[in-house]
Structure formats: C-alpha cells, structure tokens
C-alpha positions in Angstrom: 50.0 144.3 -23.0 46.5 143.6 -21.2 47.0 139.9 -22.6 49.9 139.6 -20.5 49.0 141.7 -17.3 45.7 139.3 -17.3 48.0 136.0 -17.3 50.3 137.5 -14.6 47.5 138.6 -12.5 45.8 134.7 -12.6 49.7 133.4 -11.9 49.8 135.5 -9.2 46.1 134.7 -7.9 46.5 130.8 -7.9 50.3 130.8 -6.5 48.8 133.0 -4.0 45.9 131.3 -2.7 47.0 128.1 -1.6 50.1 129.6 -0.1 47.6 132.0 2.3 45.9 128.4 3.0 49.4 126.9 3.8 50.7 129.5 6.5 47.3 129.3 7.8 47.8 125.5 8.1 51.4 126.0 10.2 51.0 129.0 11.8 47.2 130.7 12.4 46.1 133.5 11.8 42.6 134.8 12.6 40.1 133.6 10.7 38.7 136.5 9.3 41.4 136.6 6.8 40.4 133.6 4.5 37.5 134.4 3.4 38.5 138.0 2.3 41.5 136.8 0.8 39.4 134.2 -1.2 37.0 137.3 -2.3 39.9 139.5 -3.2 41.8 136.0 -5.2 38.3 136.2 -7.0 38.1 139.3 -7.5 41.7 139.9 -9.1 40.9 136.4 -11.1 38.1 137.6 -12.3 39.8 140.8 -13.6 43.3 139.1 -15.3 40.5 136.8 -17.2 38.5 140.6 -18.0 41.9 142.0 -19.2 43.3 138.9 -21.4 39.8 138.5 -23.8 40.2 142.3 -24.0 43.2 142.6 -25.0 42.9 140.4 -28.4 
C-alpha cells in the first residue's frame, strides 16, 4: 500500500510540475507561485520516494 501511494504521489508531482510551468507560459500568473509550487512538488517528491523504500 505505501509502495503504491509513493509511486502515485511522484506521478502526480512530475505531471504536475511542468503543467504549473505551462499555464504560466500562456497565461501568467504572479510570480510568487513558482517557486512555492516547486518547494511543495519537492516536498511531496520527496515524501512518495520516503513512502515507497518504506513500504518493502
């Protein structure tokens, strides 16, 4: 079960990320928002990695 949660979060993270970067690309948004969403993609990265060698 923690296996799996910690490959869904990363799928999540890196579908995520560069989708945040695209909007931002076509329609703006203030720029505040990058770099929190990059600490928050590393942050939930960091935890699906935590949670899938834990769950062996």
């Amino acid at each position: 079960m923690k296996h799996g949660l910690g490959i869904l979060l990363q799928v999540i993270t890196l579908t995520l990320l560069p989708s945040i970067v695209i909007y931002q690309l076509f329609f703006g948004f203030r720029l505040i928002i990058m770099p929190a969403s990059l600490v928050v993609g590393i942050s939930l990265f960091s935890l699906g990695t935590w949670l899938r060698e834990s769950g062996r």
